[in-house]
N, CA and C atoms as an extended XYZ file, in Angstrom:
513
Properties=species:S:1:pos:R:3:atomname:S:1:resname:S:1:resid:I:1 pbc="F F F"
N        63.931      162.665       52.575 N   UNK     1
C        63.501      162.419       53.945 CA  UNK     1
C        62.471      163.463       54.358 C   UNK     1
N        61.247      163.137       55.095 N   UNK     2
C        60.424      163.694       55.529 CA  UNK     2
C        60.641      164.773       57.152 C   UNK     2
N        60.966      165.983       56.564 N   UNK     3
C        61.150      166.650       57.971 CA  UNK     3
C        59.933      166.466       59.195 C   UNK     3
N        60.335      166.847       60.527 N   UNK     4
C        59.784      166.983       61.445 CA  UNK     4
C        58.484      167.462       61.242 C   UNK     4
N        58.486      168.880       60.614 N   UNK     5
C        57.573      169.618       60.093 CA  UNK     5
C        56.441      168.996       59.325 C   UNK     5
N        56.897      169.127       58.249 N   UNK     6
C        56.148      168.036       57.163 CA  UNK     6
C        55.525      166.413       57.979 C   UNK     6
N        56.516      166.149       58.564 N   UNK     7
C        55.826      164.716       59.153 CA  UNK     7
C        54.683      164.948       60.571 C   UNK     7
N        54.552      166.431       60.875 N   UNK     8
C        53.593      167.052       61.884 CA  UNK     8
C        52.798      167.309       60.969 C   UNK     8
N        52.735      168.005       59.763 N   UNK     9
C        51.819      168.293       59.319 CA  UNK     9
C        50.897      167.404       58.699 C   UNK     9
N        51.558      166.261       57.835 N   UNK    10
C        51.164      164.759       57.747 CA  UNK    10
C        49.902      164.189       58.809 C   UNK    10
N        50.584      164.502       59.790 N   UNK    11
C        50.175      163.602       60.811 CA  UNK    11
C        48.653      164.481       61.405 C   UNK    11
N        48.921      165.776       61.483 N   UNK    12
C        48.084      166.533       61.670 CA  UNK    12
C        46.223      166.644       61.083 C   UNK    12
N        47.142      166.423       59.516 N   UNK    13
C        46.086      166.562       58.494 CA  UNK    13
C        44.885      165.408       58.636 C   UNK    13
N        45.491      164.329       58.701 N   UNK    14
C        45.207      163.029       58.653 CA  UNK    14
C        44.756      162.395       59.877 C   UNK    14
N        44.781      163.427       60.755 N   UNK    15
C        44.251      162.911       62.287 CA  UNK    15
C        43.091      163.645       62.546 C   UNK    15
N        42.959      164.979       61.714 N   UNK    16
C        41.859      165.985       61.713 CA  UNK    16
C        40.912      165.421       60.631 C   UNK    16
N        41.017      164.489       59.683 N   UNK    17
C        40.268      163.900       59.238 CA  UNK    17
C        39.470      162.964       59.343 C   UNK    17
N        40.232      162.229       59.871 N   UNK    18
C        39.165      160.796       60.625 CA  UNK    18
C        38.520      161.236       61.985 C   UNK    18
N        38.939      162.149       62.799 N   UNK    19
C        38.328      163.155       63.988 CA  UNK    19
C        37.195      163.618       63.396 C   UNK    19
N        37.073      164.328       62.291 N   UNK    20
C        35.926      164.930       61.804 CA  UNK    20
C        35.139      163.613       61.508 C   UNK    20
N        35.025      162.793       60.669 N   UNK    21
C        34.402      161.796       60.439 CA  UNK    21
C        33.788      160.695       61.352 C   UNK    21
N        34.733      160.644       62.740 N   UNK    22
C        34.393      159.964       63.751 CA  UNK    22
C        33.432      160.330       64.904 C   UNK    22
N        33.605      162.199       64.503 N   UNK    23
C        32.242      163.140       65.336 CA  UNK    23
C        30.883      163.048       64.703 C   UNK    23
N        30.811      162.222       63.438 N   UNK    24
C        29.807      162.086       62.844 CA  UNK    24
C        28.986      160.866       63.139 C   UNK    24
N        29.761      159.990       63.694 N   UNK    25
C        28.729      158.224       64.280 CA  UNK    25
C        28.624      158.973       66.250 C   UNK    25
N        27.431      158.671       66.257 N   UNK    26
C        26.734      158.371       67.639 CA  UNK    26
C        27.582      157.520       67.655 C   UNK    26
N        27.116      156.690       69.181 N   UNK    27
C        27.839      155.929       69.910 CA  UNK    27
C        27.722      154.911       69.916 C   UNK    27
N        26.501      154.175       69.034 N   UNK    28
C        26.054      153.167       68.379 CA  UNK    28
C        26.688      152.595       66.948 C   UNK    28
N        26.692      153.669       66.527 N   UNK    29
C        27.690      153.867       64.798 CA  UNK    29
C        28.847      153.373       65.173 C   UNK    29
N        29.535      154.299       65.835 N   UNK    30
C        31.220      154.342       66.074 CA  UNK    30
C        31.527      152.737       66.604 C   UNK    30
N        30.731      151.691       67.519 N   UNK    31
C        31.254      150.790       68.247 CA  UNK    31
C        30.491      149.175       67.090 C   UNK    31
N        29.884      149.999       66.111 N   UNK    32
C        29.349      148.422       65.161 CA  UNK    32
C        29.917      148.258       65.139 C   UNK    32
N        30.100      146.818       64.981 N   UNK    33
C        31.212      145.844       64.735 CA  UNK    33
C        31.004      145.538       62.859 C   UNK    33
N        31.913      145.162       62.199 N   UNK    34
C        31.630      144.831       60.937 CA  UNK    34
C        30.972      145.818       60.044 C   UNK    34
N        31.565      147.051       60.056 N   UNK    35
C        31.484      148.051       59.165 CA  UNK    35
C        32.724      148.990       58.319 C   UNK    35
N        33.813      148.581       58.604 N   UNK    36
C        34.801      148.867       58.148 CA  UNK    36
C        35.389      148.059       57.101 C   UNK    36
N        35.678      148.409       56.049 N   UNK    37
C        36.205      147.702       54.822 CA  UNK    37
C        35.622      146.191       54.472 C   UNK    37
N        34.774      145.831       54.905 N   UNK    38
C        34.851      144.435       54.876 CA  UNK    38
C        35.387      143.189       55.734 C   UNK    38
N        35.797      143.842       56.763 N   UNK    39
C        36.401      143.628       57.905 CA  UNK    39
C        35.016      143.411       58.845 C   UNK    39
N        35.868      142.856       60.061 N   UNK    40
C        35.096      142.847       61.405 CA  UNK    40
C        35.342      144.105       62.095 C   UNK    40
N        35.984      145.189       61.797 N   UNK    41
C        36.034      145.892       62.316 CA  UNK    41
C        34.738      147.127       62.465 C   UNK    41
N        35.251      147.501       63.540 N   UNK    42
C        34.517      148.809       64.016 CA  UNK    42
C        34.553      150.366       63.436 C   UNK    42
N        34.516      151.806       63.784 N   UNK    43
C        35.202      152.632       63.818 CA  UNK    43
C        35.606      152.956       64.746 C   UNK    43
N        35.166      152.155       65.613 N   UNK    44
C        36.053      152.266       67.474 CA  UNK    44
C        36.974      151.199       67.306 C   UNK    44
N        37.322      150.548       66.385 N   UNK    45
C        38.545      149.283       66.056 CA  UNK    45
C        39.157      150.652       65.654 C   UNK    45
N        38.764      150.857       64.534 N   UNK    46
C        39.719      151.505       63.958 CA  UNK    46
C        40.437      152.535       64.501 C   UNK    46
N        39.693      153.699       65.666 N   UNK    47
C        40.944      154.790       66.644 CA  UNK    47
C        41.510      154.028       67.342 C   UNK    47
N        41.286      152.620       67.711 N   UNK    48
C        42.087      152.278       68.795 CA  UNK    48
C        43.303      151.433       67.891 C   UNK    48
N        43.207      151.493       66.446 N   UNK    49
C        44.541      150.777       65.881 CA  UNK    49
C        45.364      152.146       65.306 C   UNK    49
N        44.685      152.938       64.850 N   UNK    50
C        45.456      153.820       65.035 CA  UNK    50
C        45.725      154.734       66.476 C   UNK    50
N        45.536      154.565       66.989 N   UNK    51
C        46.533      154.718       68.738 CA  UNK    51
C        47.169      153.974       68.695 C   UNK    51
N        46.743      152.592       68.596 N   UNK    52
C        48.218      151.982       69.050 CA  UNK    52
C        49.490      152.075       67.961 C   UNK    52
N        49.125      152.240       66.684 N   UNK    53
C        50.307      152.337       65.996 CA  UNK    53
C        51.327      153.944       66.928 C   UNK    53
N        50.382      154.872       66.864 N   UNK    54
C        50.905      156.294       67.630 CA  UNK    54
C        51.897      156.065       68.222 C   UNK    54
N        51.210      155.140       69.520 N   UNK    55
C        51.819      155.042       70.559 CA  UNK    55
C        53.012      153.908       70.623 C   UNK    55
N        53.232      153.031       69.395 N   UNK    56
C        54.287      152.468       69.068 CA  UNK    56
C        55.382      153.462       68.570 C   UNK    56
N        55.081      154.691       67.870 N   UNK    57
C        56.013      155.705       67.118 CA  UNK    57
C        56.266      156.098       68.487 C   UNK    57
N        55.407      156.633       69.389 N   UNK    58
C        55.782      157.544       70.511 CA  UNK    58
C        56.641      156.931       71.325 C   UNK    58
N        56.879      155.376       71.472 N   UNK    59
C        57.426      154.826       72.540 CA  UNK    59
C        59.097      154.294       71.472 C   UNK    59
N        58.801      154.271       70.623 N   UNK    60
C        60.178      154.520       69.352 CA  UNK    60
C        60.676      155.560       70.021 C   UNK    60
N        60.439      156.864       69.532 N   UNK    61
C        60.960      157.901       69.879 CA  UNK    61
C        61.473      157.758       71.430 C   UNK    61
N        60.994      157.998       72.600 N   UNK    62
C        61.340      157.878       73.604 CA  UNK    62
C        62.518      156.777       73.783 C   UNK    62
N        62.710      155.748       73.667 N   UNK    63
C        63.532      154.580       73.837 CA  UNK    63
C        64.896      155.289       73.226 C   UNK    63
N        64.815      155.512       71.794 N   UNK    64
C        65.727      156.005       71.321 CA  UNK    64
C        66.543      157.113       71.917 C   UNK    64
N        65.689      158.229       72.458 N   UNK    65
C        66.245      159.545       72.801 CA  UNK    65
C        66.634      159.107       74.089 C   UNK    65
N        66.088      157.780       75.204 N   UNK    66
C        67.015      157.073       76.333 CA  UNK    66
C        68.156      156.579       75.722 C   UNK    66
N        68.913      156.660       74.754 N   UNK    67
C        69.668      155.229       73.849 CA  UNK    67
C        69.254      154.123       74.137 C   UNK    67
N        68.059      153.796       74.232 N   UNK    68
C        67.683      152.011       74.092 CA  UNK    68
C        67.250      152.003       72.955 C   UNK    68
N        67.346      150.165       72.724 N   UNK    69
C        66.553      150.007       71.732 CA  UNK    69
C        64.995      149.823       71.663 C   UNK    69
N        64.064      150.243       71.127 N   UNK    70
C        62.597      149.932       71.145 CA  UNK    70
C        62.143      148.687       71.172 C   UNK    70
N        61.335      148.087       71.891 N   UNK    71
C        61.148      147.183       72.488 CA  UNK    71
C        60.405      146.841       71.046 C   UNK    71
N        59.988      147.320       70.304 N   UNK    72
C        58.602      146.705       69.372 CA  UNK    72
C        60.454      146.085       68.044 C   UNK    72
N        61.153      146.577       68.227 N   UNK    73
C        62.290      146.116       67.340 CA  UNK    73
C        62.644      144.215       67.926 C   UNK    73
N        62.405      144.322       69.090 N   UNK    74
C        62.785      142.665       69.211 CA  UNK    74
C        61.723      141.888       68.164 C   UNK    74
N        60.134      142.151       68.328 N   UNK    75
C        59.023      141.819       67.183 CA  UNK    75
C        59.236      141.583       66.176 C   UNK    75
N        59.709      142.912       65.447 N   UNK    76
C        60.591      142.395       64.132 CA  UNK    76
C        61.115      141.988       63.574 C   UNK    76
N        62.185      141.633       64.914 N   UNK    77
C        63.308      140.657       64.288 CA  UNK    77
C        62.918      139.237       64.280 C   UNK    77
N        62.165      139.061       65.157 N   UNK    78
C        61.507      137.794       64.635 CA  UNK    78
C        60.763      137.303       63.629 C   UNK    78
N        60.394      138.273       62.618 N   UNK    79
C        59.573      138.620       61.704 CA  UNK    79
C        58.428      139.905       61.454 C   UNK    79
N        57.457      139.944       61.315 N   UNK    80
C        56.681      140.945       60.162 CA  UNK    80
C        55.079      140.483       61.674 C   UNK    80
N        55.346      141.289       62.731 N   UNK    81
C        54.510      141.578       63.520 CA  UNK    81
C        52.940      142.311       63.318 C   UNK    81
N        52.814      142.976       62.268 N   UNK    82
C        51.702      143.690       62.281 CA  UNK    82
C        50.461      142.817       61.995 C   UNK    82
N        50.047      141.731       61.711 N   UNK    83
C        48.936      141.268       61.699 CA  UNK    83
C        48.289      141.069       63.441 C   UNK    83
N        49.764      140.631       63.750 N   UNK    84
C        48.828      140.172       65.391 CA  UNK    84
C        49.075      141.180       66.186 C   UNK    84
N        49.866      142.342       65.919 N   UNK    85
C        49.666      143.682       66.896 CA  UNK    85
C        48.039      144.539       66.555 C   UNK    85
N        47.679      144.184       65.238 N   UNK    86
C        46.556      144.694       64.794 CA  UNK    86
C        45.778      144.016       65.351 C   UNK    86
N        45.679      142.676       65.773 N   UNK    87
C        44.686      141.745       66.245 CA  UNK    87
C        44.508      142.125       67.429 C   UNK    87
N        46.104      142.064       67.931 N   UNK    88
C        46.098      142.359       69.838 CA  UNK    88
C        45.325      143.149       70.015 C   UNK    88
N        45.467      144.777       69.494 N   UNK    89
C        44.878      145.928       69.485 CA  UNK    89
C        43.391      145.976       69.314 C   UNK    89
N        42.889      145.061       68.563 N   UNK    90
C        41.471      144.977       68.305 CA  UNK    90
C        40.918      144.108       69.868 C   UNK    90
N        41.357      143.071       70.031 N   UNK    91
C        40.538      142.806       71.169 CA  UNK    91
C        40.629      143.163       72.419 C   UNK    91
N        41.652      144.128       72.238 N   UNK    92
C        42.780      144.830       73.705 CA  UNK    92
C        41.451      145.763       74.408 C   UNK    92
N        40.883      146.175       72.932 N   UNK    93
C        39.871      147.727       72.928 CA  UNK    93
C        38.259      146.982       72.699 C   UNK    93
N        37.658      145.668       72.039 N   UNK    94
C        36.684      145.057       72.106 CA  UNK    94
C        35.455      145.643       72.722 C   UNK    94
N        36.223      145.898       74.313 N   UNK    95
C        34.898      145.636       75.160 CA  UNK    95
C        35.140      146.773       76.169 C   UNK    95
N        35.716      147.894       75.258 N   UNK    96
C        36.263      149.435       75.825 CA  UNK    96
C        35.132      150.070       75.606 C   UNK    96
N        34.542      151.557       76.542 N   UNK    97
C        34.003      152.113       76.675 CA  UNK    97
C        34.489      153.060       75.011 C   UNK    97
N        33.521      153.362       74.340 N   UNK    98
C        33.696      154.435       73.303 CA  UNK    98
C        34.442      155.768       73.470 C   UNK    98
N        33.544      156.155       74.445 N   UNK    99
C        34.166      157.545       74.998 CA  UNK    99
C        35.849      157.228       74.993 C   UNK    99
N        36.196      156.250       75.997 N   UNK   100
C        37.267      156.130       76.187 CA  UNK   100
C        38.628      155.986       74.990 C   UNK   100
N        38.108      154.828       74.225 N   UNK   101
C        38.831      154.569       72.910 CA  UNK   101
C        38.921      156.268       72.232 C   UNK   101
N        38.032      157.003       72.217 N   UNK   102
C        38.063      158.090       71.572 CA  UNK   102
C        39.116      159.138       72.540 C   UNK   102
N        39.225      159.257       73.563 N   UNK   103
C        39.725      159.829       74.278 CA  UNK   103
C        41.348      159.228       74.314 C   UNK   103
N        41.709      157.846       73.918 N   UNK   104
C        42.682      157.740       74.176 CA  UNK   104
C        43.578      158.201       72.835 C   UNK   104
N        42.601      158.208       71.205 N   UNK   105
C        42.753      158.155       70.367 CA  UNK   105
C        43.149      159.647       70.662 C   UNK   105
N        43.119      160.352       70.579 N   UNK   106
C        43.547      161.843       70.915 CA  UNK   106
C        44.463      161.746       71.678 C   UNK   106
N        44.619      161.846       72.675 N   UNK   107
C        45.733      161.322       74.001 CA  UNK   107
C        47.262      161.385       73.277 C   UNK   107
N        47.124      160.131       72.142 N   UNK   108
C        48.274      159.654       71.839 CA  UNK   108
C        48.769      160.083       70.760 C   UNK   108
N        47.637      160.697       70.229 N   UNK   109
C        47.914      161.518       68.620 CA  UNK   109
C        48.645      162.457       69.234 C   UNK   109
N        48.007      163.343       70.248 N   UNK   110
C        49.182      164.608       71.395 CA  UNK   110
C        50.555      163.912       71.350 C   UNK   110
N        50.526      163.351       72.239 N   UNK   111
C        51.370      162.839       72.606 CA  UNK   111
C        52.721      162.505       71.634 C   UNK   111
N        52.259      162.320       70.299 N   UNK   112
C        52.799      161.806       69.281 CA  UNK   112
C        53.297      162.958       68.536 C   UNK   112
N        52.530      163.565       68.374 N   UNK   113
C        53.007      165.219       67.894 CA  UNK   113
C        53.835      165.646       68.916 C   UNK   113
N        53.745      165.831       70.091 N   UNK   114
C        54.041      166.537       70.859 CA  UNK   114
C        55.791      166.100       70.831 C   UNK   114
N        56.024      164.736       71.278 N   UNK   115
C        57.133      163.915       70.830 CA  UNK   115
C        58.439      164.028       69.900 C   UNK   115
N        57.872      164.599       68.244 N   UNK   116
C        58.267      165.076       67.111 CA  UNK   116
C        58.376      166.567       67.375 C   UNK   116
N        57.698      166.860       67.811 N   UNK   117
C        57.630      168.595       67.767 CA  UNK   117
C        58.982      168.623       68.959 C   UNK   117
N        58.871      168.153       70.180 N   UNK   118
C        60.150      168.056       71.055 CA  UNK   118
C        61.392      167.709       70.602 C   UNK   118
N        61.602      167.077       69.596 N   UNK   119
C        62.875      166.524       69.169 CA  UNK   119
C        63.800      167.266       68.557 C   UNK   119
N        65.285      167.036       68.664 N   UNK   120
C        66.431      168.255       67.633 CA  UNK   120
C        66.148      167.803       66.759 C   UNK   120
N        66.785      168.229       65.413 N   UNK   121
C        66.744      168.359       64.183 CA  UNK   121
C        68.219      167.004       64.024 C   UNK   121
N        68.933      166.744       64.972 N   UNK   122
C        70.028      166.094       64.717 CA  UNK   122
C        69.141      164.789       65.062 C   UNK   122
N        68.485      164.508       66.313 N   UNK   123
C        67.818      163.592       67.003 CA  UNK   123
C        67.278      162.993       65.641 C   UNK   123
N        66.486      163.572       64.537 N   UNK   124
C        65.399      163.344       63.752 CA  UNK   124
C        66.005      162.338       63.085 C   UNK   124
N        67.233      162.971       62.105 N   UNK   125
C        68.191      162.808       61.196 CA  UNK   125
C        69.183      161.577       61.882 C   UNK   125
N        69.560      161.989       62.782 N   UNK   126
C        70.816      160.361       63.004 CA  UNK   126
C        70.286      159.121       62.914 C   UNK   126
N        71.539      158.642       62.706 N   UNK   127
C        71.243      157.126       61.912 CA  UNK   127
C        70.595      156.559       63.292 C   UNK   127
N        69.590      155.366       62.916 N   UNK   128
C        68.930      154.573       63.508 CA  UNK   128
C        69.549      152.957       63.479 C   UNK   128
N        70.083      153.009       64.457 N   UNK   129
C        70.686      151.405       64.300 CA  UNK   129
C        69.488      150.358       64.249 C   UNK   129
N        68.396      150.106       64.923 N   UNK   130
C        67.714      149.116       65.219 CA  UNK   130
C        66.876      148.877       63.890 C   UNK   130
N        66.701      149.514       62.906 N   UNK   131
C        66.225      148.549       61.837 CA  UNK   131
C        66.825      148.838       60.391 C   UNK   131
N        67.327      147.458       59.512 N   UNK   132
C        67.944      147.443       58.844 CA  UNK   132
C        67.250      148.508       57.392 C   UNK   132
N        66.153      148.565       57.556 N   UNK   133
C        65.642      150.092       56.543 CA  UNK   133
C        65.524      151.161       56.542 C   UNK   133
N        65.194      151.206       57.929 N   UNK   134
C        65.256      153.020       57.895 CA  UNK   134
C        66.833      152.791       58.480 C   UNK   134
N        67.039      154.010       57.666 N   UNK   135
C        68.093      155.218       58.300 CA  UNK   135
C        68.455      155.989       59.388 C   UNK   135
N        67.657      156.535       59.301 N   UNK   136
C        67.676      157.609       60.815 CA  UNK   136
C        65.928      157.572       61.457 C   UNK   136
N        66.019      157.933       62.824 N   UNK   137
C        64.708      157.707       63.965 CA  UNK   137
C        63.553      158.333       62.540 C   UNK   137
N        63.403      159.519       61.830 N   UNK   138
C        62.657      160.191       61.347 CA  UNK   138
C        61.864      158.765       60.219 C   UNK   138
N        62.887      158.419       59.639 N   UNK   139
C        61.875      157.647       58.573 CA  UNK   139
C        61.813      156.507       59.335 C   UNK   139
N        62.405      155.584       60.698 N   UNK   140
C        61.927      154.639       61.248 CA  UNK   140
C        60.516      155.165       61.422 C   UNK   140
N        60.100      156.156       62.328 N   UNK   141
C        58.640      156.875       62.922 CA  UNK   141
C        57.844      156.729       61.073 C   UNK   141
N        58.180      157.484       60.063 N   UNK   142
C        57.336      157.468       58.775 CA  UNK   142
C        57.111      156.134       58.622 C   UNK   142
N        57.824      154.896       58.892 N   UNK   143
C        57.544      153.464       58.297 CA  UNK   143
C        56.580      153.073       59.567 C   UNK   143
N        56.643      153.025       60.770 N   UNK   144
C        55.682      153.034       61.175 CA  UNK   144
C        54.146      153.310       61.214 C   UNK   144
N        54.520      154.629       60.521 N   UNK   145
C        53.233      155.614       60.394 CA  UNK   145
C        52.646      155.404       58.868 C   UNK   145
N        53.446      154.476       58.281 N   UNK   146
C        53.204      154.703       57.089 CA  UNK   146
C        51.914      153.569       56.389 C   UNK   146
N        52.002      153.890       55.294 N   UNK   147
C        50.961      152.877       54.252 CA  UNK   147
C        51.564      152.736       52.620 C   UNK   147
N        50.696      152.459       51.955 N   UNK   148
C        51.782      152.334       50.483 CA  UNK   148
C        51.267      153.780       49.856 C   UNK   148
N        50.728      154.394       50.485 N   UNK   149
C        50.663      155.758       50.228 CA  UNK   149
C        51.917      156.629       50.582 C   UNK   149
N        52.624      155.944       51.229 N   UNK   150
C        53.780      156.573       52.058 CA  UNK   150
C        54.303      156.791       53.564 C   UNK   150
N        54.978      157.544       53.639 N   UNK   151
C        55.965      157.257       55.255 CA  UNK   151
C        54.782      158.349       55.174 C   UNK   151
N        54.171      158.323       57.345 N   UNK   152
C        53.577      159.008       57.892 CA  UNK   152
C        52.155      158.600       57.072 C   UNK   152
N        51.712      157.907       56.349 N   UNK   153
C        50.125      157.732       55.654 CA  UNK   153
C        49.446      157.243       56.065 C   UNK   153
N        49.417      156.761       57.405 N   UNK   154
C        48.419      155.509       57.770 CA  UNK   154
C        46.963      155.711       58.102 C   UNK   154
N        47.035      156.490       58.392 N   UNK   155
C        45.578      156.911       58.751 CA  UNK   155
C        44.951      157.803       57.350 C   UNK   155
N        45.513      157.540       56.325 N   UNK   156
C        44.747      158.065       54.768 CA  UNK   156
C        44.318      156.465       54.342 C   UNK   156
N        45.447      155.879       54.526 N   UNK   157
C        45.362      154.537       54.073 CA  UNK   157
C        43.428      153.748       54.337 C   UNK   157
N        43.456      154.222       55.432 N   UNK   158
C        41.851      154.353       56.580 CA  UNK   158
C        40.950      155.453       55.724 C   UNK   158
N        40.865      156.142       55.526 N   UNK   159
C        39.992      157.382       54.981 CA  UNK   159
C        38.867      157.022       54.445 C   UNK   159
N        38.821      156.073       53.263 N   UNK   160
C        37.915      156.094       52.447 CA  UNK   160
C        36.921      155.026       53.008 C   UNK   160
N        37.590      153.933       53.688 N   UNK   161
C        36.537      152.794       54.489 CA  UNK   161
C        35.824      153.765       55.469 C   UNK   161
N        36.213      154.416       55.981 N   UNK   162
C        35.772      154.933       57.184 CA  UNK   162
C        34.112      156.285       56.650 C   UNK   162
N        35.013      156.936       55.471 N   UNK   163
C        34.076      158.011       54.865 CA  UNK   163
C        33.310      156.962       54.232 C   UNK   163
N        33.503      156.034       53.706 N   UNK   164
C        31.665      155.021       52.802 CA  UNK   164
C        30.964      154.539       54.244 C   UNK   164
N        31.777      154.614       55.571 N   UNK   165
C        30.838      153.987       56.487 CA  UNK   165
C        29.990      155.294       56.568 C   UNK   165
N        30.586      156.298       57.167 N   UNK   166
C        30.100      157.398       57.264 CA  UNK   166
C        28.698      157.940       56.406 C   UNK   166
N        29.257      158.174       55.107 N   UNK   167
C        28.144      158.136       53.782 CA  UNK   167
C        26.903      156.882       54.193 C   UNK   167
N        27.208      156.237       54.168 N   UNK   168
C        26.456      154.811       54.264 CA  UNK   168
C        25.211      155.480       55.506 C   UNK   168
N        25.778      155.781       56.300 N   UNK   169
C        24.697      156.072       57.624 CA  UNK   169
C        24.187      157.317       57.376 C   UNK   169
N        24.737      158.183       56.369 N   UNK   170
C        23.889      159.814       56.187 CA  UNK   170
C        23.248      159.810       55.206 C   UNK   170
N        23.366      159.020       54.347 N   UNK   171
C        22.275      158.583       52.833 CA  UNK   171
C        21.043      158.600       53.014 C   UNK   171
């Protein structure tokens, strides 16, 4: 299991990376549409899907430490939500000011750290009733955060589309 620590530092690393890379597109760069992987996406798609995943971990955490259950757990149980939360998220942010998407993209990364960094060590670790894979709140938050790189990876998973856009415009 991925401690608190380790899953801050994870999260840290990997948020200071695409930050650096995202200070590199003007404001023209950052909001193309259809420059990311082959996708329609943006690199202003892309902070605003990673916020919203954040802010799905952040609102996990919170629910839990109320004893509720997380509202994004009813989703699931109906099935395998992430295509159209990724969709929602993309047109949620479409026709968002840059600045802003960037500003919120930080916001929630805080927020998200801040969250984990607040939590006991028991909080991390106890079992998690609301989904039948994870175990305890800590690796629910890593499967969230995660990619097939691993719990907490999601934003590595992003890295390399984002650095050939990057490359692509400094060549």
């Amino acid at each position: 299991m991925t401690s608190r620590d380790e899953a801050v530092g994870l999260l840290e690393q990997q948020h200071s990376a695409v930050a650096e890379l995202l200070d590199e597109l003007d404001g023209d760069a950052f909001a193309r549409r259809a420059t990311m992987g082959g996708s329609q996406w943006s690199a202003k798609d892309l902070a605003a899907h990673l916020g919203t995943w954040e802010e799905i971990a952040t609102e996990v955490i919170d629910a839990s430490g109320r004893g509720e259950r997380p509202a994004i757990e009813d989703a699931f149980a109906r099935g395998n939500p992430t295509d159209r939360i990724n969709a929602d998220a993309e047109q949620r942010f479409l026709d968002a000011e840059p600045d802003a998407v960037l500003a919120r993209f930080e916001d929630l990364h805080h927020r998200l750290v801040g969250a984990i960094r607040g939590m006991s060590r028991p909080a991390w670790t106890d079992a998690y009733p609301n989904d039948p894979h994870d175990r305890t709140l800590g690796e629910r938050v890593g499967s969230l955060l995660g990619s097939d790189d691993g719990p907490f990876m999601h934003a590595s998973a992003h890295l390399p589309d984002l650095r050939a856009y990057v490359d692509s415009i400094s060549a």
